[in-house]
Every structure is written in structure tokens, then in C-alpha cells.
N, C-alpha and C positions, 0 to 999 in steps of 0.2 A: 711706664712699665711695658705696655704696648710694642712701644720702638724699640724695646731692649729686647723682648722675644721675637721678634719679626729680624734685629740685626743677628742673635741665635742664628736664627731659622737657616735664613743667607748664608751665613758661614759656615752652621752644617751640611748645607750641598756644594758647597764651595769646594770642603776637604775632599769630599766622596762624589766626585764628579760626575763617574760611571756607573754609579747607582742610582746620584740624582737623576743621571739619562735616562735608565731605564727606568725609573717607576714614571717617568713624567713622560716619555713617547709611549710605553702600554697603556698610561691613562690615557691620553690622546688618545692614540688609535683605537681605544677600545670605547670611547665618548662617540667619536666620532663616526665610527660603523652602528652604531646602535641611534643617533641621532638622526643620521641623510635617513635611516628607514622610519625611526619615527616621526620626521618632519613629514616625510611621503604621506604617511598611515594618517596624521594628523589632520592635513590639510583635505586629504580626501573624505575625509567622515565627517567635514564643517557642517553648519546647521547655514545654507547658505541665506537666510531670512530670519534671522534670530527673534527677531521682536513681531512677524506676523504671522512663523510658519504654519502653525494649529489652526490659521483663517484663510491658508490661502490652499486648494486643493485643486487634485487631476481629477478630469471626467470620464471615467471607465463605462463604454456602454456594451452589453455583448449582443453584437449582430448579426455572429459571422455564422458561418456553413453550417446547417442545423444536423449534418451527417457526420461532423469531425470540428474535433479543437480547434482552434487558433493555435495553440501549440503547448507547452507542458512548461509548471515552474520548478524550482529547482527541488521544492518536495516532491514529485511528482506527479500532484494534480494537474488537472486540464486547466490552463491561462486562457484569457481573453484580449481583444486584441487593446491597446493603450491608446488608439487614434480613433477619428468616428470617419462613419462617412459625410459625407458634406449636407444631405439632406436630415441628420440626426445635427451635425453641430450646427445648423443654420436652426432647425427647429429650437432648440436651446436655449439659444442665442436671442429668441428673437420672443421666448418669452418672458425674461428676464425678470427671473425671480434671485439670481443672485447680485451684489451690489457692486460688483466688476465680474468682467466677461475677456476672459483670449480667448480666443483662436488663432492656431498660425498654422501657417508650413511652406514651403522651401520650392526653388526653380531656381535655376542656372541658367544668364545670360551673360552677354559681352558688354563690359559696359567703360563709357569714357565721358571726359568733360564734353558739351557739344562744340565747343568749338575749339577743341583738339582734332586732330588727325585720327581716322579711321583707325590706323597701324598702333594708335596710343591703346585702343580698348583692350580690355584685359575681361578675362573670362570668371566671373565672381557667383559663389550660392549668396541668394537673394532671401531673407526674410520677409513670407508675406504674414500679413498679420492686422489685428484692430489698434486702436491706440490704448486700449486699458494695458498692453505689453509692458509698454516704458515704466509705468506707475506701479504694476501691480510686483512687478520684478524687481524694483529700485535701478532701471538706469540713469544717471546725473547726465543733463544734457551741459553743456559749455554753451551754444549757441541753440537760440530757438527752443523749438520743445515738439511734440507730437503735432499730429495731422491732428483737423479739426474733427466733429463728428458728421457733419454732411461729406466731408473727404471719404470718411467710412462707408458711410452710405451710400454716396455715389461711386465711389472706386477712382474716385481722383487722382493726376496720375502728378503725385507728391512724395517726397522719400528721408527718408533720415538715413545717416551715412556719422560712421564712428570714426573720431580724430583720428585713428592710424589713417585713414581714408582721405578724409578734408588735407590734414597736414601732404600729401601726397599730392592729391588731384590740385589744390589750393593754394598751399603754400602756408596753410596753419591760419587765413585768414575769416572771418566770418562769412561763410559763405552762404547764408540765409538768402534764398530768390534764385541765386545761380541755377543752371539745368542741366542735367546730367543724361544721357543716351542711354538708357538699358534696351539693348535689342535697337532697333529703328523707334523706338520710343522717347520723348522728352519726358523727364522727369522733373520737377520742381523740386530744391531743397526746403524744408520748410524747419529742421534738428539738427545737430551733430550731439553726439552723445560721446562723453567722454572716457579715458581708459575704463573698460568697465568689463568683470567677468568670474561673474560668480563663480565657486569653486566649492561643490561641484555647481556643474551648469545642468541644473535639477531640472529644468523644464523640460527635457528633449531625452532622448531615449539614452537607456545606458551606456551604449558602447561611445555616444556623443559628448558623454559628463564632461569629459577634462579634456576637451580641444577647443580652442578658442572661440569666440563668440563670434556669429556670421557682422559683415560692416555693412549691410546695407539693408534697409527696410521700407518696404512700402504696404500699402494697403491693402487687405487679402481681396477687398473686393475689386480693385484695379485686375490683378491677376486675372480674374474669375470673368471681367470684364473683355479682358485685352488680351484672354487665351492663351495666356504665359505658360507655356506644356515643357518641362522639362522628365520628359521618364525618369530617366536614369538617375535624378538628383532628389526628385519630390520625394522616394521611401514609403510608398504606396504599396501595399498589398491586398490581396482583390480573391472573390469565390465566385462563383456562377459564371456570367457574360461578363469578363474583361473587358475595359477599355481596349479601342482599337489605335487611335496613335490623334485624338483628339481631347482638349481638357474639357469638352461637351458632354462627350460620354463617361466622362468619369464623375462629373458631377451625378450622373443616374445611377449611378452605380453602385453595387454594393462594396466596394472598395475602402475600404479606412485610409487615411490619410492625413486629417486635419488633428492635431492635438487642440484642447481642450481645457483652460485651466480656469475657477474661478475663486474670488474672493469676497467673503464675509466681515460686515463690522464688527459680529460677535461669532463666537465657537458655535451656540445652540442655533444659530440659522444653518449650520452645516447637516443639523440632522433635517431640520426642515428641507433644505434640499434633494438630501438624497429621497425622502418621502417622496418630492415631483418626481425624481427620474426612476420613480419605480413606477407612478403611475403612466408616466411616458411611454414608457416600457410596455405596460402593458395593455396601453391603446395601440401599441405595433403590432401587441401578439394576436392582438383580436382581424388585425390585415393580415396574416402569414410570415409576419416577420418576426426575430427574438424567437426562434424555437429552443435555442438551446438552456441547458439547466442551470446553467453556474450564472452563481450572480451579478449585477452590477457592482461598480467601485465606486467610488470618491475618497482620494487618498488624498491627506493632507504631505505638505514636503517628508516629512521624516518619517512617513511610512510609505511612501515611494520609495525614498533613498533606503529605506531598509528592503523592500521587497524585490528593489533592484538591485540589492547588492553593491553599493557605494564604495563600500569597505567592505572587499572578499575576504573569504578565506586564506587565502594567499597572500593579502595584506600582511592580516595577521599572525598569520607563520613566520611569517617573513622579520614581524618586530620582534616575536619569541625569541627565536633564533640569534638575532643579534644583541638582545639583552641577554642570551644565555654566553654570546663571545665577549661582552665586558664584563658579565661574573666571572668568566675564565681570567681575564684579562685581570681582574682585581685580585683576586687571589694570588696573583702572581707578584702582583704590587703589596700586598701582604708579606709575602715571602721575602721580597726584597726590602722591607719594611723593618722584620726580623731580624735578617744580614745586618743591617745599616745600626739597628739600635743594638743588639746585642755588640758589635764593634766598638760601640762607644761606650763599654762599660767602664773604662779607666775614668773618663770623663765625668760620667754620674757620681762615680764611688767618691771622686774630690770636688764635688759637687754640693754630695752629700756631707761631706768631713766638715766643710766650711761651713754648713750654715743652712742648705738645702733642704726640704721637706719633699715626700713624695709629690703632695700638690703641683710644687715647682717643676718635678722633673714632667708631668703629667702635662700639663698647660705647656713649656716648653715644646717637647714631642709633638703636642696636639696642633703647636704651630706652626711645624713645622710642615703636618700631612696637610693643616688648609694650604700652606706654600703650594706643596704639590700638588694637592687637586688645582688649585687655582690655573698655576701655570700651565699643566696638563690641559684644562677644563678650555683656556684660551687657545692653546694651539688646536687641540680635537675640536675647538668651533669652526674656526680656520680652515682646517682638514675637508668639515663637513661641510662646509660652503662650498668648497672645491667641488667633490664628490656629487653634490647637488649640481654643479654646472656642469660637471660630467653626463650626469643621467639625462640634462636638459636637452643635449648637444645627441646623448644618442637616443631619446623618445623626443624629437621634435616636433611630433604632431601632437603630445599634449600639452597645453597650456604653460606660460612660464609659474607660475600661483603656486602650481603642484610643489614643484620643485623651488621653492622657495621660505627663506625662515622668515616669522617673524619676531616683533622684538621678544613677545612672550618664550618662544623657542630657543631666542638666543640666552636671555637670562635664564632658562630654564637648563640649556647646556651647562652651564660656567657652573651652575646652580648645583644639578648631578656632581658635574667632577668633583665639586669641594664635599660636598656631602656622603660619598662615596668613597673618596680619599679619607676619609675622617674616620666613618663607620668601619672600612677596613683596614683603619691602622688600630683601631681600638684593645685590640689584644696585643699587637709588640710593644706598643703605648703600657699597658698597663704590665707587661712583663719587663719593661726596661725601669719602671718606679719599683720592682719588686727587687732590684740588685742590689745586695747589701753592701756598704761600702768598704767594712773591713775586710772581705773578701778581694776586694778590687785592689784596696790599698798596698796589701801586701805584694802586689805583682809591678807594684810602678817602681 
């Protein structure tokens, strides 16, 4: 019975060719502008730690200029800054009351295989950091795995490097032991970590969420060790006595710089921690530092990614809007729904004569608007895959993740169109079973 309404269906867009087009290019088009934005909106508001986010939290300290803000959040209270300085996350750090610890932050050198040509180095931001990074983040390594814990501690000059990078420098071979030049530095490989790039990339400041993931990492204390001073790339901000053009003095400095991130086997050691870094706190205030009023943080992922704004405002205007142009766009497929069934009242009326019940003509019709959402629902997927490689092509500094479906997105497209198509045929549907047939008969 199935394949008798389904070869129906067929043959009624067969006759009406130019109405099957157009209800089935508005569904399209109108799936497919409301999709590329909700795919956007979607993937940017992910929960990028699903299974630990509520244990793994940022370390908010306020230390900055006790005469004026760090700067203003978007209600517009006074903010505090999201990085420490190096003498607050080393302290931290090193009393280790939480059960994983990062630190990282960033330098720009020149770097190449060592026994490549000088002319091969290529100018890359370097991730300095601890080894809890890998673990606490979920990077999957292919080769190797993190630097050991004396590497941490002495600042051992060891590096992990992401397979766009290996596959390049390499040739996509295990390149565990090999040594790579950062700056006039030998580096050791000791990881390569594979495609990997959370979305958003919650650890690192906002305007960083959704651009790809740095390829190269080594030890923060190698850096701190080996003087790796990059100004213009590390993203340091600074009150009092500035650094002068040495990573010596930024180390004393009031300057923040170093993010912060740490991890709990359960939620209730989170309150216990913030309890230390209040008393932290305020063993500073008692030396002259921390004058300022607004409190410390520790923010777990999803209340960063909310505080930062993951998913704007603009986002969301942005899916409004294109779900209000496929209710437009539906409506219109309603109308042309109307046209097409009211047309075919000869059809019903001898439909009805022989033997038909409303039922019939209802289920008929009904199968006809899943035809259309369907077929609609596949090209608007089509459409929106396009339109997502469009936006890749003209934001190519964020991430490809953004701009990408997945499977959930795509059965969930096909999914809209038929369900859509259906809901708004639901009134010609039920106006074309209400056609009485002796009315119709008389006309044929």
C-alpha cells in the first residue's frame, strides 16, 4: 500500500511540474538559509568537554592597578584580567591543591627540521605550557605522548608538534627522537598529537575560540628558561613598571600573561579550591598587593564560554532571522500547496465515486508533501554544505569545525524539511479531503 501512495505521489509532481519546482527549490532554499546559520550557532555554543566540563575550571586572580579596572564587562561592571602574572601562577602551581594544573602561554619563533636548510624555517606561535595540557583538554596523540614531569621541571628542551606539522616536516612518519630548531634551539620530539580542535577552543581568550589550534608545544619552563621573549605574540598586558624588551623582567612584573586552568576529580573540591585562592589572596593584600574590590573567579567551561560570549547576540539574531525567512518561505509552499490540490479536484471527486474515503485522500496528499519536504529537505542540505564552504573560503581564519555539519545536523536538516513540509501542508491536505464529489463530477 506504501508503494501505491509513494507511485501517487511521483505522478502527482510529474503532471504539475512547475509547482513541483517551486514548492521543492523554496523548501530548499528556505532549509538551507536557516541551516549554514544554524549549523554556525550550533557548533559554536558546543560544550567542548562534555563529560568533564563542571570539573575542569579558569583561574581568575585580581591583581591589577588598584587606581582603575582591568576593563568593563559587557553589563558594565568593572572585569578583572583572565591571565595571572607569573609570580601568582607559579605560586599556585606549586602548591598543588588541585589534582591537574595548566599553565601556558605563547612566543613566536622560526622553526625547521635540524637538518633542513636554514631558508626551510618557517615563522610559527609556539605553545608553552605543562604536560597536564594534553590530558586535561583531551588532545589524542598518534605518536608518543607528553614530556615527562622532570622535562617540566627542568624546562627541558622537548616539544610535541600536531600531524598537520609531523605530516609536513616528516612525511607523516613517526617522528619520536627527531629534532626540530626553534629559534638556534634543538628541540626534541617526544608527541605528535592528532587532528584535534575543540570547538570552541575554550581555553584561550575569546576573540581566539574558533581559530585553529597552535602545532607546536613545548615546556613553559624551557621558555622561562631559554628567554623565548616574543612581545608582540605572547598577549601580555601590564600596570606599573612595564617590561623593558627582556622575558627577565616580565617575570617580576605585574603583568598578566600566563593563563591558568585547573582540574578536579569531583565538583565539591572546586569550592574547596576557590576557598585557597581567597586565602591566597589575601596573604597578597597583607604585602600591598590585590587592592582592588571585585572578586576572584574560577570558572568552570560553561560559565566562561557564557561570560565570554561563545554564542553572541549576533549569533542569535542572526538564526531568528533566517528561521523567520523559511516561515516565509513555507507559507509560500502552503500557498502553492493550495494551487496544486485545489487543481486536482476532478481527480478526488472520481476518486471519491469509486470507492475513496476522506482517509484516503488525506494519507495520499500527506504523501505526497513528505515527497516534497524530502526532496526539498535533500537539495537545501546540498545547498547548505555549499554555502558553509563559502563562509569557510571567506572567514579563513576561523577554524574549519565552525563551518561544518554533522551527522546529527544533516539528519536533522532532511528531518526539518519533511516535518515542515507536512505541518504546512496540513490545511490544503485537509481542504482537498473536504471536496465533495458530486460537485466535481458534474464538471468532468
Amino acid at each position: 500500500m506504501v508503494n501505491y501512495y509513494i507511485k501517487l505521489a511521483w505522478l502527482s509532481l510529474r503532471k504539475t511540474p512547475l509547482l513541483s519546482f517551486l514548492m521543492v527549490s523554496t523548501i530548499a532554499i528556505g532549509i538551507a538559509a536557516a541551516m549554514v546559520t544554524i549549523t554556525v550557532g550550533y557548533m559554536m555554543a558546543q560544550d567542548p568537554l562534555p563529560h568533564k566540563s563542571d570539573r575542569v575550571a579558569m583561574v581568575h586572580l585580581n591583581s591589577w592597578d588598584p587606581m582603575q579596572p582591568y576593563g568593563y564587562r559587557r553589563n558594565g561592571k568593572n572585569d578583572i584580567p583572565s591571565t595571572l602574572t607569573y609570580q601568582d601562577a607559579m605560586a599556585l602551581l606549586h602548591a598543588n591543591k588541585a589534582d591537574k594544573h595548566t599553565l601556558f602561554a605563547q612566543f613566536s619563533d622560526m622553526i625547521r627540521a635540524a637538518s633542513a636548510d636554514i631558508r626551510d624555517a618557517q615563522l610559527h606561535p609556539v605553545r608553552s605550557t605543562t604536560r597536564d595540557f594534553f590530558d586535561m583538554f583531551g588532545a589524542p596523540f598518534i605518536f608518543g605522548g607528553t614530556w615527562s614531569e622532570e622535562a617540566d621541571l627542568n624546562g627541558e628542551q622537548v616539544l610535541v608538534l600536531s600531524k598537520h606539522e609531523n605530516d609536513r616536516i616528516f612525511g607523516g612518519e613517526n617522528s619520536i627522537g627527531k629534532e626540530l630548531l626553534i629559534g638556534t634551539l634543538l628541540y626534541r620530539v617526544v608527541g605528535v598529537i592528532d587532528d584535534w580542535q575543540p570547538t570552541p577552543r575554550f581555553y584561550t581568550h575569546r576573540y581566539l575560540m574558533y581559530q585553529p589550534t597552535l602545532k607546536y608545544f613545548v615546556p613553559l619552563e624551557s621558555q622561562i628558561r631559554n628567554e623565548l621573549f616574543s612581545p608582540t605574540s605572547m598577549g601580555w598586558s601590564c600596570w606599573g613598571d612595564a617590561p623593558n624588551s627582556t622575558l627577565a623582567d616580565l617575570l617580576v612584573s605585574e603583568c598578566v600573561w600566563i593563563h591558568m586552568w585547573v582540574e578536579f576529580d569531583s565538583v565539591a573540591k572546586k569550592d574547596d579550591y576557590f576557598g585557597f585562592m581567597s586565602d591566597y589572596s589575601e596573604e597578597q593584600r597583607k604585602i600591598g598587593r590585590f587592592a582592588r574590590p571585585e572578586p576572584n573567579r574560577l570558572m568552570t567551561v560553561p560559565e566562561y564560554l557564557k561570560m565570554e560570549g561563545a554564542l553572541s547576540n549576533e549569533n542569535i539574531m542572526g538564526i531568528g532571522f533566517a528561521l523567520a525567512f523559511l516561515l516565509a518561505c513555507l507559507c509560500n509552499v502552503m500557498s502553492l500547496m493550495m494551487t496544486k490540490f485545489h487543481g486536482k479536484g476532478g481527480e478526488i471527486g472520481l476518486r471519491r465515486a469509486v470507492g475513496a474515503n476522506k482517509k484516503d485522500i488525506i494519507i495520499q496528499f500527506g504523501f505526497e508533501s513528505v515527497f516534497i519536504g524530502l526532496v526539498g529537505g535533500i537539495i537545501g542540505l546540498l545547498l547548505a554544505q555549499a554555502g558553509l564552504s563559502v563562509l569557510a573560503e571567506m572567514f579563513s581564519n576561523m577554524h574549519q569545525n565552525v563551518m561544518t555539519m554533522d551527522i546529527y545536523l544533516m539528519l536533522g536538516t532532511i528531518g526539518l524539511a519533511v516535518s515542515t513540509s507536512v505541518l504546512f501542508g496540513l490545511w490544503p491536505i485537509y481542504r482537498a479531503s473536504q471536496i465533495q464529489p458530486s460537485s466535481q463530477l458534474k464538471s468532468l
